[in-house]
LONU-737972 format. One record per residue (C-alpha): residue in three letters; chain; x, y, z. Coordinates in Angstrom, 1 decimal. Each point is the difference from the previous one (the first is absolute). Layout:
% residues N
+------+-------+--------+--------+--------+
| rest | kette |      x |      y |      z |
+------+-------+--------+--------+--------+
|  ALA |     A |      X |      Y |      Z |
...
+------+-------+--------+--------+--------+
% end
This chain:
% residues 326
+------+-------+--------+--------+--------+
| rest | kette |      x |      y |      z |
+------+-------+--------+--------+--------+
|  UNK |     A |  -46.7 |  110.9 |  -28.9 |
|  UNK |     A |    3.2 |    0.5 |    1.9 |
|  UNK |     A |    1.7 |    3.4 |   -1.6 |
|  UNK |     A |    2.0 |    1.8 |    1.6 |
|  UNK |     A |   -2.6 |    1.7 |    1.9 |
|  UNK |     A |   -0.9 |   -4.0 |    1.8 |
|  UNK |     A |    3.5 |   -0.4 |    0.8 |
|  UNK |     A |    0.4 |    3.5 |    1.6 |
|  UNK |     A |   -3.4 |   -0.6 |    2.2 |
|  UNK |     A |    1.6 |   -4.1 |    0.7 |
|  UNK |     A |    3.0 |    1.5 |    1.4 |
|  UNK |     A |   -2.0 |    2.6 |    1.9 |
|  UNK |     A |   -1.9 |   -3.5 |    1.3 |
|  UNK |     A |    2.9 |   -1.4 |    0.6 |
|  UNK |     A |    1.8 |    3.2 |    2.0 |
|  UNK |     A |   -3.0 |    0.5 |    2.0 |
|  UNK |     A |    0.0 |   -4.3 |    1.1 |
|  UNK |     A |    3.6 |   -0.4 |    1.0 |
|  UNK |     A |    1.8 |    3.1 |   -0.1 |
|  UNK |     A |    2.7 |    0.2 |    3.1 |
|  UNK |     A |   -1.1 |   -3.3 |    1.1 |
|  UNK |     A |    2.1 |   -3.4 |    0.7 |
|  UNK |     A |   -1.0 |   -3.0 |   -2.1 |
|  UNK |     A |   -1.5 |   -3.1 |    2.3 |
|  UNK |     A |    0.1 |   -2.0 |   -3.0 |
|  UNK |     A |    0.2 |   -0.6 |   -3.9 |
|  UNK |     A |   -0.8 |   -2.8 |   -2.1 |
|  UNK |     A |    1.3 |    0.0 |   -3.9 |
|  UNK |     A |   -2.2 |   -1.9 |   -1.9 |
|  UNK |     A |    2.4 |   -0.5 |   -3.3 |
|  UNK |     A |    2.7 |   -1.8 |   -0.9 |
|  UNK |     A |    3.2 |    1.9 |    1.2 |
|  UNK |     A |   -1.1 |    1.9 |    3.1 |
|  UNK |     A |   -1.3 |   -2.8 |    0.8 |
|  UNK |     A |    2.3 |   -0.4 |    2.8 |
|  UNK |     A |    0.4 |    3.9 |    1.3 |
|  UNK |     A |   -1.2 |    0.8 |    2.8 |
|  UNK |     A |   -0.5 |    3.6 |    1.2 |
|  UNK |     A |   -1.0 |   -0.1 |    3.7 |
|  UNK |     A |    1.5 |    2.5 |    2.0 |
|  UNK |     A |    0.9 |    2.3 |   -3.4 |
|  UNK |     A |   -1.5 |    3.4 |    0.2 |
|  UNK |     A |   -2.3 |    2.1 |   -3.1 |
|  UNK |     A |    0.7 |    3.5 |    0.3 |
|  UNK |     A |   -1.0 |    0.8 |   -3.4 |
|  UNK |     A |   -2.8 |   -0.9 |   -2.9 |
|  UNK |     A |    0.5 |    1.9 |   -3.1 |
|  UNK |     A |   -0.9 |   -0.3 |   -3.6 |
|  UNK |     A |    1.3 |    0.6 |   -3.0 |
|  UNK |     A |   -1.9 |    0.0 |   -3.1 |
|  UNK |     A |   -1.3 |   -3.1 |   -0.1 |
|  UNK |     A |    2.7 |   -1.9 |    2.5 |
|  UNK |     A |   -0.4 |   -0.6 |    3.8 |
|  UNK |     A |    2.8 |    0.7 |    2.4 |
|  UNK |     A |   -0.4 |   -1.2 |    3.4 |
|  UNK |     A |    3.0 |    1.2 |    2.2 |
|  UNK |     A |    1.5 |   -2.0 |    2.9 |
|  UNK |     A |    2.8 |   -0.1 |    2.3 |
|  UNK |     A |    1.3 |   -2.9 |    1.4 |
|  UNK |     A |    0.3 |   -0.4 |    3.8 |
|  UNK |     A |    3.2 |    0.3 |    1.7 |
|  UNK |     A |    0.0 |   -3.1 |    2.2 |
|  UNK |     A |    0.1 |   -3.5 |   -1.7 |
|  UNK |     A |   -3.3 |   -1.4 |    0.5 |
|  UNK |     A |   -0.9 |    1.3 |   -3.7 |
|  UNK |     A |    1.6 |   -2.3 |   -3.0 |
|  UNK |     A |   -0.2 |    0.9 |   -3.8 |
|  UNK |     A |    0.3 |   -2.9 |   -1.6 |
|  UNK |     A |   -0.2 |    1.0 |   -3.7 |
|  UNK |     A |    1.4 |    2.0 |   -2.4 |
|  UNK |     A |   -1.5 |    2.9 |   -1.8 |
|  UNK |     A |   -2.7 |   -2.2 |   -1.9 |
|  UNK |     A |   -3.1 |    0.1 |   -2.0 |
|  UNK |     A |   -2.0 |   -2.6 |    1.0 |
|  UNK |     A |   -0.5 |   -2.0 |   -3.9 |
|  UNK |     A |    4.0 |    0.7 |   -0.9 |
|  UNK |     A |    2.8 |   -2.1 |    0.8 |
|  UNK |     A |    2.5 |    2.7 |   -0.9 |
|  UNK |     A |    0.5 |    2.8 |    2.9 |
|  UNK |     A |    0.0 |    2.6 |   -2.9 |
|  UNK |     A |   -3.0 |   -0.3 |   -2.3 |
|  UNK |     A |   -2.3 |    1.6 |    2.7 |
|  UNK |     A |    1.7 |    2.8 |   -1.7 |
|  UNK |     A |   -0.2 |   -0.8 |   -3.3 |
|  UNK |     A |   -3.6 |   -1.1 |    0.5 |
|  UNK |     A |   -0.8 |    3.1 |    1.8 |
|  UNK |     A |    1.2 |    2.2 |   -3.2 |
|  UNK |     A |   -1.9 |   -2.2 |   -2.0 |
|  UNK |     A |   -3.7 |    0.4 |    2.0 |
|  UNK |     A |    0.3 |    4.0 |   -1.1 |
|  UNK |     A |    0.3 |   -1.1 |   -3.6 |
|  UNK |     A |    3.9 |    1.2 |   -1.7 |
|  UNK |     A |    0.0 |    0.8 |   -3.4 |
|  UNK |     A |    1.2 |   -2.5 |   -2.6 |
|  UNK |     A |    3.1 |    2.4 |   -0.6 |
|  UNK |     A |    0.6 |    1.0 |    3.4 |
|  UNK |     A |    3.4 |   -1.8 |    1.8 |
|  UNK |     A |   -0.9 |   -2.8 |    1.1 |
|  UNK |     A |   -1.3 |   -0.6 |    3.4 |
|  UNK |     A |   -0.1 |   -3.8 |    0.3 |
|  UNK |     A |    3.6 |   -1.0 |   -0.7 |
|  UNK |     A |    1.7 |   -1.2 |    2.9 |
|  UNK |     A |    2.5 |    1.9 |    1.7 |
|  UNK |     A |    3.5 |   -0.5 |   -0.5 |
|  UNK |     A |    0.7 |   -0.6 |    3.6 |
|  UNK |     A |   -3.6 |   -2.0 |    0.2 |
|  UNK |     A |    0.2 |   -3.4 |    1.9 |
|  UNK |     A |   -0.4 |   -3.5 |   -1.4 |
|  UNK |     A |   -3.8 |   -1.3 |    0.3 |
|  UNK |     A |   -0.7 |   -0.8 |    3.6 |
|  UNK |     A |    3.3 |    1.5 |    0.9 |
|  UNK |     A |    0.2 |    2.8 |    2.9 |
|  UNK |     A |    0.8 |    3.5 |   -0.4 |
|  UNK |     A |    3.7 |    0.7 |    0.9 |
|  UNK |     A |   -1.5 |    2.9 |    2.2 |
|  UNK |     A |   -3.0 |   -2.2 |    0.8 |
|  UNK |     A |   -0.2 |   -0.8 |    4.2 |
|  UNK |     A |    0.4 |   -3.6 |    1.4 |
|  UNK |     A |   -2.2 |   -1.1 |    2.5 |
|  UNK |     A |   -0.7 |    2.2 |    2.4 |
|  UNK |     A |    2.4 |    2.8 |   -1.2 |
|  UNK |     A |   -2.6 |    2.5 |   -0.7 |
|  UNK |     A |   -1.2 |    0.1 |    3.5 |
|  UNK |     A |    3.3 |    0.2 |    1.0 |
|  UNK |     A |    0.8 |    3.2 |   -2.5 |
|  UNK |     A |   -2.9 |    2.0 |    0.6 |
|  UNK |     A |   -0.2 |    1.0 |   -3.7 |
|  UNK |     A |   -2.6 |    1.2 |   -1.4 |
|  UNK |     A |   -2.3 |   -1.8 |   -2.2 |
|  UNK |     A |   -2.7 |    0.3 |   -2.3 |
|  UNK |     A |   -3.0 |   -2.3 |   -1.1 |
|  UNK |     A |   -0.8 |    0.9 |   -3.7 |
|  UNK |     A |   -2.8 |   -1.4 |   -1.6 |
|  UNK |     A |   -2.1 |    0.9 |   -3.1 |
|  UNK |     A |   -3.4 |   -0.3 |   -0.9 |
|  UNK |     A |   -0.6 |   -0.2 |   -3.8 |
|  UNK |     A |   -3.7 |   -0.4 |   -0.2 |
|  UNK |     A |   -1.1 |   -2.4 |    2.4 |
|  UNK |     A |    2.1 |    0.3 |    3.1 |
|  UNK |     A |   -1.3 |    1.8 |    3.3 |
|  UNK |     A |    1.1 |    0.3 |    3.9 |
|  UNK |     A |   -2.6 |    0.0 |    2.5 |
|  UNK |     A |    0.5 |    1.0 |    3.7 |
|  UNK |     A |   -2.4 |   -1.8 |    2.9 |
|  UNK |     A |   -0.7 |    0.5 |    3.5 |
|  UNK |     A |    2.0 |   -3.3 |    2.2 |
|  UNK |     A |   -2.4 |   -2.7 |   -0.2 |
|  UNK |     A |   -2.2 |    1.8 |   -3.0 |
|  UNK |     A |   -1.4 |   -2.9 |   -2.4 |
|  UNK |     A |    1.9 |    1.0 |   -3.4 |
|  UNK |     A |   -2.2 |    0.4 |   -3.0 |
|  UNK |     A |    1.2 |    1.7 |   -2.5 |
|  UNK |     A |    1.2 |   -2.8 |   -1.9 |
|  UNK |     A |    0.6 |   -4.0 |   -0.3 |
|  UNK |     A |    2.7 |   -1.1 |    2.5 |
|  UNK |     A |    2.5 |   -1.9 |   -3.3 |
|  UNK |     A |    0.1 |    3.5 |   -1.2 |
|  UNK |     A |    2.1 |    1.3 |    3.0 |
|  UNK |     A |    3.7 |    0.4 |   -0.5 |
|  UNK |     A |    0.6 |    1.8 |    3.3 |
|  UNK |     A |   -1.1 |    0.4 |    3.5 |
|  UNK |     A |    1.7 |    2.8 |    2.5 |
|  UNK |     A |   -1.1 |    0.3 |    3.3 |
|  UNK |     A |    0.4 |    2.7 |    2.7 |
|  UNK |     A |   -2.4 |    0.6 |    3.6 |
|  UNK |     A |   -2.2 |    2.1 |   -1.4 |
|  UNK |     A |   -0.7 |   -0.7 |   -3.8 |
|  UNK |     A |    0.8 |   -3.5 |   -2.5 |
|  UNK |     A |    1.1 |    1.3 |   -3.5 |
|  UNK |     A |   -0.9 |   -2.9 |   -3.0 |
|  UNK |     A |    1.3 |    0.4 |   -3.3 |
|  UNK |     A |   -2.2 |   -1.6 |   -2.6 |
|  UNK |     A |    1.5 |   -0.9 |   -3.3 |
|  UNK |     A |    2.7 |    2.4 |    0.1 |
|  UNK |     A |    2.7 |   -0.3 |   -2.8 |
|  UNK |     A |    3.9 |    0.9 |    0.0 |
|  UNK |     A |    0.1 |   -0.8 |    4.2 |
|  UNK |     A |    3.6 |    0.8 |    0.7 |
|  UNK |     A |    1.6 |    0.7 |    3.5 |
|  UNK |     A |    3.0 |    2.2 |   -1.0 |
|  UNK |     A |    2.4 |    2.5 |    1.8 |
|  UNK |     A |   -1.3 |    3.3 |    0.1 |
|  UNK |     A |    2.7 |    1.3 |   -1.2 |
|  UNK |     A |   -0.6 |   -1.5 |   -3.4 |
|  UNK |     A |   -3.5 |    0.7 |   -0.8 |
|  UNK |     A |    1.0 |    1.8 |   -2.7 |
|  UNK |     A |    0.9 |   -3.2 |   -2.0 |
|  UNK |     A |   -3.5 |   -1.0 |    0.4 |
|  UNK |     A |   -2.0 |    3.6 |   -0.6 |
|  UNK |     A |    3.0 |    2.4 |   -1.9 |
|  UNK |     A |   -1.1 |   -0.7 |   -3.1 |
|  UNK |     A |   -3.6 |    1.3 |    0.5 |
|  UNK |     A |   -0.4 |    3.8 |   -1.4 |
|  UNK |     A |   -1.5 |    2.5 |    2.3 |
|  UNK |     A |   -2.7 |   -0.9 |    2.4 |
|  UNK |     A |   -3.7 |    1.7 |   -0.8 |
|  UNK |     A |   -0.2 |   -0.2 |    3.9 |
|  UNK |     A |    3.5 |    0.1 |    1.3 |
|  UNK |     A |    1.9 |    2.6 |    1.8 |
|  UNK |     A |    2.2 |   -0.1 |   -3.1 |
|  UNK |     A |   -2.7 |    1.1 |   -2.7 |
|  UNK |     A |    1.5 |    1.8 |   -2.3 |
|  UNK |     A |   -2.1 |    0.8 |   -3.3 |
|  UNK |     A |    2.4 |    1.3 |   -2.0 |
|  UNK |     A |    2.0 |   -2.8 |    0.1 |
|  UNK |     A |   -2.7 |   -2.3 |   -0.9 |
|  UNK |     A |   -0.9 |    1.9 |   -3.2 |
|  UNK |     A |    3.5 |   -0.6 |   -0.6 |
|  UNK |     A |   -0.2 |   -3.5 |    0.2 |
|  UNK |     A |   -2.5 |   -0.3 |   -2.4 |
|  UNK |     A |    1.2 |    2.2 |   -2.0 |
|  UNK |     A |    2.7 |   -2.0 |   -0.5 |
|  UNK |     A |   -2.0 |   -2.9 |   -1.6 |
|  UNK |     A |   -1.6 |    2.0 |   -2.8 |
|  UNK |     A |   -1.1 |   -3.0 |   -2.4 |
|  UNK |     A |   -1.5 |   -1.8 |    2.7 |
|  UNK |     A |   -4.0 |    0.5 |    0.7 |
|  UNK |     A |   -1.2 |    1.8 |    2.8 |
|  UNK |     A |   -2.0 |   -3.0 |    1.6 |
|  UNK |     A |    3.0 |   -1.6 |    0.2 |
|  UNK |     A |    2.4 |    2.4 |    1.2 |
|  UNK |     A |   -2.1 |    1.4 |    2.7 |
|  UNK |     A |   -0.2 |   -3.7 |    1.3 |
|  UNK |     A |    3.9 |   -0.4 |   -0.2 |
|  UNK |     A |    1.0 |    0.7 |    3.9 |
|  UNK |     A |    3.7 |    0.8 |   -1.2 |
|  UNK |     A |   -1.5 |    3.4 |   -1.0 |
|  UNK |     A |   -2.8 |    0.4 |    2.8 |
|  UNK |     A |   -0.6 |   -2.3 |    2.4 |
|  UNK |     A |   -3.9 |   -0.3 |    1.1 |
|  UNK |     A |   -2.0 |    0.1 |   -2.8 |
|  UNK |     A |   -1.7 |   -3.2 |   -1.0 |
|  UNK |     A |   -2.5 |   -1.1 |   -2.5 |
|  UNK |     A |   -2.8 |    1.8 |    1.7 |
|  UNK |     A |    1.3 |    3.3 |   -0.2 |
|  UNK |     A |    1.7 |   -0.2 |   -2.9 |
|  UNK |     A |   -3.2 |   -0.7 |   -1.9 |
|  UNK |     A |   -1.6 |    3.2 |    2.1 |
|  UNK |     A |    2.2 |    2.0 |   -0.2 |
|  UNK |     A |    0.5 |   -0.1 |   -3.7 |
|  UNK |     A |   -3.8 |    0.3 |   -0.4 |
|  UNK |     A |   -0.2 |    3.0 |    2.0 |
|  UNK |     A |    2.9 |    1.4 |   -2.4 |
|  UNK |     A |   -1.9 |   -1.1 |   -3.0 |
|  UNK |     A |    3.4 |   -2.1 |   -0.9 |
|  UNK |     A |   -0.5 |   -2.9 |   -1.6 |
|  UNK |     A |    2.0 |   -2.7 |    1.2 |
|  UNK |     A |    2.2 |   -1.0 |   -2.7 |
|  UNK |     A |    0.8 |    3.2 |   -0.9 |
|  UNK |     A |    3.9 |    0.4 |   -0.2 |
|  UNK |     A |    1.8 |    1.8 |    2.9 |
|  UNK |     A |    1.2 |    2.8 |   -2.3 |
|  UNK |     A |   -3.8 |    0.9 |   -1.3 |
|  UNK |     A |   -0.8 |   -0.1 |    3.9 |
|  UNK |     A |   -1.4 |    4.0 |   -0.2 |
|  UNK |     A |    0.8 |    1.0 |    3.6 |
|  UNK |     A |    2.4 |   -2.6 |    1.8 |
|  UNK |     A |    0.1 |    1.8 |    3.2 |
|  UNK |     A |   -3.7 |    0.5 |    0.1 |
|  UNK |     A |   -0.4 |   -4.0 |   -0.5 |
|  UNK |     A |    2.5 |   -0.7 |    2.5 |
|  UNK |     A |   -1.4 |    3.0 |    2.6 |
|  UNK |     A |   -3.6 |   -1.2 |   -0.5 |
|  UNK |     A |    1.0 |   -3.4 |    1.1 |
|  UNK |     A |    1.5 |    0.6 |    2.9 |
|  UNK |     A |   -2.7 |    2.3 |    1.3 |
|  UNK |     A |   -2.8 |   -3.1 |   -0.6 |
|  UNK |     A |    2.0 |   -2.0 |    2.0 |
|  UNK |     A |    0.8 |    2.1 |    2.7 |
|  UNK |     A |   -3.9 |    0.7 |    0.4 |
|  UNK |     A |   -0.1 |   -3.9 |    0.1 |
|  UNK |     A |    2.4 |   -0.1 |    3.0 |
|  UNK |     A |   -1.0 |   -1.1 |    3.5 |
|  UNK |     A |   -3.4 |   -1.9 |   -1.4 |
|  UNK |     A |   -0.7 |   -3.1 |   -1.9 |
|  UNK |     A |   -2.5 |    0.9 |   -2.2 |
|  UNK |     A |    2.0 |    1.0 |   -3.1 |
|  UNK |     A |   -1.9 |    3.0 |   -2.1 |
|  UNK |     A |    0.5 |    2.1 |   -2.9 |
|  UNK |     A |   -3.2 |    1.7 |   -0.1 |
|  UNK |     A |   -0.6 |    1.1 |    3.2 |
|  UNK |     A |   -2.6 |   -1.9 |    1.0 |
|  UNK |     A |    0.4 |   -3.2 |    2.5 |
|  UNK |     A |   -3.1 |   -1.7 |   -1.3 |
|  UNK |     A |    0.2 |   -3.5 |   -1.3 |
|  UNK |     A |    0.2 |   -0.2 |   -3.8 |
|  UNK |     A |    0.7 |    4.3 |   -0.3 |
|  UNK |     A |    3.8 |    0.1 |    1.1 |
|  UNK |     A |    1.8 |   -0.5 |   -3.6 |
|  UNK |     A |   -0.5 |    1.5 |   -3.0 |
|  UNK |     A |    1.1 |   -3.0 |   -2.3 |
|  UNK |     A |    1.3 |   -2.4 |    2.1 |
|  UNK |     A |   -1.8 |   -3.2 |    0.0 |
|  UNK |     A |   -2.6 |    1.7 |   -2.2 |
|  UNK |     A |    0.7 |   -2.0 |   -2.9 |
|  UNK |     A |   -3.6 |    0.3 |   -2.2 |
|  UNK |     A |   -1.6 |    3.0 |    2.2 |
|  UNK |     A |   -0.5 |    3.4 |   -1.6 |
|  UNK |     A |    2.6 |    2.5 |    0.5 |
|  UNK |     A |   -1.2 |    2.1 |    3.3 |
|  UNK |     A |    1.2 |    2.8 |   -2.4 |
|  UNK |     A |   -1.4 |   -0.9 |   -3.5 |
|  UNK |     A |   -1.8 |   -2.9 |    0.3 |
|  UNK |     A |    2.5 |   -2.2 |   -2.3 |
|  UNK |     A |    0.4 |   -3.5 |    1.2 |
|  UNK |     A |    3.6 |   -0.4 |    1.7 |
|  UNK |     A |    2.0 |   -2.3 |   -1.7 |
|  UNK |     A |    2.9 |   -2.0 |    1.5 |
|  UNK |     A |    2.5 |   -1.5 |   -1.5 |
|  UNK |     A |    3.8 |   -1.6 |    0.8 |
|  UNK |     A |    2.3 |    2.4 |    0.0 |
|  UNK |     A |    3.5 |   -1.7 |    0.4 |
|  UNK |     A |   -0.1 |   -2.6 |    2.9 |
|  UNK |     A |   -3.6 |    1.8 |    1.4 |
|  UNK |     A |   -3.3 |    0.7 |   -0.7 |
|  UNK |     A |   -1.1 |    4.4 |   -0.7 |
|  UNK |     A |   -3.7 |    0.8 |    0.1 |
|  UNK |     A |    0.0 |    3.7 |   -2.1 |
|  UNK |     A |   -2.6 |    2.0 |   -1.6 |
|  UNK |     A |    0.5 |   -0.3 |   -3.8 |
|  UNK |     A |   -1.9 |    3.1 |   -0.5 |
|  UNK |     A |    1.3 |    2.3 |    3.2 |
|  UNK |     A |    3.5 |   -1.7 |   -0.6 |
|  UNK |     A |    0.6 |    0.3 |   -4.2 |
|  UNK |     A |    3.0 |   -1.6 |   -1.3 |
|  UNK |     A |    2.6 |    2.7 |   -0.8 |
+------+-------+--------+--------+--------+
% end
C-alpha cells in the first residue's frame, strides 16, 4: 500500500540508485515527455513528501543535453493541471479553495509556459530541475543492476525509464509525472499539511488542521493530506482502532487529537526503511493489521467480526464493538 512510509523507503531506493550520478539515458513513456531527454542531466537528490516523489536534477552545462518539454504531466495537455491534479490525489475538502482552477496566468492547452525552456535551453541554463511523480495506489519505481531482466511488472505499464552507469531507475504506473523547476515545487506539494516523516513535522500544527474541520469525520480528515500528509487508508483504519475511534466520529468528539495524530506518526515511522507494513508488531503474513483487510475475522481484541464499509470516496474496516459510535 504506498503511504507515506512506501514513498519515504522509494525515495531512499531511488537516492541510493542514482544519487550524484550523470544520466546515460531516459525514455518517457507518456504523452508529453514523450520527447525529453535527460542524458547528461545529473540527480543529486530523491526525496519524498507524503505521498509525492521528487527526484532532483541539474542540467549540464554544455549543450549536448536538450529539454524539450515543458513542465508536463504525462495524461494533461495543459502545463498546469499536474498541479491541480496533484492537490487533487491528497483529497481537498469540498469547501476548501479550490485547487483545480486554472491559473490566471495559466497557458492555453498545448501552449508553453512563458518561463518554460526552448529546445535545448535547459542544458544551456543549468537550472535546476525536479521530476515529480505520485503514486496513488498502484504506482512503484524499481531500481536494477545494467543489463538486470526487469520483473517487477508488465512493460505497457512503464511511463519512465532513467538511466545512469551503475543503476536503471523504472517508474511503473506513476501518476502526476511533471518535470518542473525546482524552484517551484511548492506549486506542486504546498498545499500538503505537515509531513508524518518530513524534516518539517510539526504536530501541533496538524491538530490544528484538523481542528479546523470539526463537522467532518475523522476517517476522512486524517486522509485529507492538506492537514497531514502521509497517512493513507491503511493507517487511518489502524490507527483509529488502536484509539478505539470509530471512524465517522466527528472531528470535534475526536477525545484526544494530538494522541490520534502522535500515534500515527509513530506507526509509520516504525514502518520506515522496510516494506512490510505492520501495526501489530509482528512481520508474519496475515498478523500485521489489526482491521485492515480483515473484513469478517474476529476482532484480535474482542473477537467481533470487523466490519467495512465506504466511508466517503474509500473503504474503513473498524471494530463495531472496540470502536462504538459516539
Amino acid at each position: 500500500m504506498p503511504e507515506g512510509d512506501t514513498v519515504w523507503n522509494t525515495a531512499r531506493v531511488l537516492q541510493r540508485a542514482l544519487a550524484g550520478a550523470r544520466l546515460t539515458g531516459s525514455d518517457f513513456r507518456v504523452p508529453q515527455l514523450a520527447a525529453t531527454d535527460l542524458t547528461g542531466w545529473t540527480v543529486h537528490e530523491s526525496a519524498s513528501r507524503g505521498k509525492h516523489l521528487l527526484l532532483r536534477l541539474t542540467a549540464p552545462t554544455d549543450a549536448a543535453a536538450t529539454q524539450t518539454t515543458d513542465t508536463a504531466r504525462a495524461d494533461a495537455p495543459r502545463a498546469d493541471t499536474a498541479r491541480a491534479d496533484a492537490a487533487r490525489a491528497d483529497a481537498p475538502r469540498a469547501d476548501a479553495p479550490r485547487t483545480d482552477a486554472p491559473r490566471a496566468d495559466a497557458p492555453r492547452t498545448g501552449a508553453a509556459r512563458a518561463d518554460a525552456p526552448p529546445a535545448g535551453a535547459a542544458a544551456a541554463s543549468g537550472r535546476d530541475w525536479t521530476l515529480h511523480s505520485h503514486l496513488r495506489m498502484d504506482g512503484a519505481w524499481r531500481a536494477y543492476a545494467p543489463g538486470e531482466r526487469w520483473a517487477a511488472r508488465p512493460a505497457h505499464l512503464i511511463r519512465v525509464v532513467l538511466r545512469s552507469p551503475g543503476a536503471v531507475a523504472v517508474g511503473y504506473h506513476l501518476h502526476e509525472l511533471a518535470l518542473i523547476p525546482t524552484a517551484e515545487e511548492e506549486s506542486l506539494v504546498g498545499h500538503l499539511g505537515p509531513d508524518l516523516l518530513g524534516p518539517d513535522w510539526d504536530p501541533d500544527e496538524a491538530v490544528r488542521r484538523l481542528a479546523a474541520h470539526p463537522d467532518e469525520t475523522i476517517g476522512e480528515a486524517l486522509l485529507d493530506q492538506r492537514n497531514l500528509a502521509g497517512v493513507g487508508n491503511l493507517y487511518k483504519c489502524e490507527v483509529l482502532f488502536l484509539r478505539g475511534v470509530s471512524p465517522w466520529t466527528p472531528v470535534r468528539a475526536v477525545p484526544d487529537l494530538a494522541g490520534t495524530v502522535g500515534l500515527a506518526q509513530r506507526l509509520l515511522a516504525a514502518n520506515r526503511g522496510r516494506w512490510t507494513q505492520s501495526t501489530t508488531g509482528s512481520l508474519h503474513r496475515g498478523q500485521t493489521s489489526y482491521v485492515y483487510g480483515r473484513r469478517a475475522q474476529p476482532c484480535r481484541r474482542c473477537g467481533t467480526a470487523i466490519r467495512k464499509e465506504e466511508l466517503g470516496e474509500r473503504v474503513t474496516y473498524w471494530c463495531p464493538a472496540c470502536q462504538p459510535d459516539r
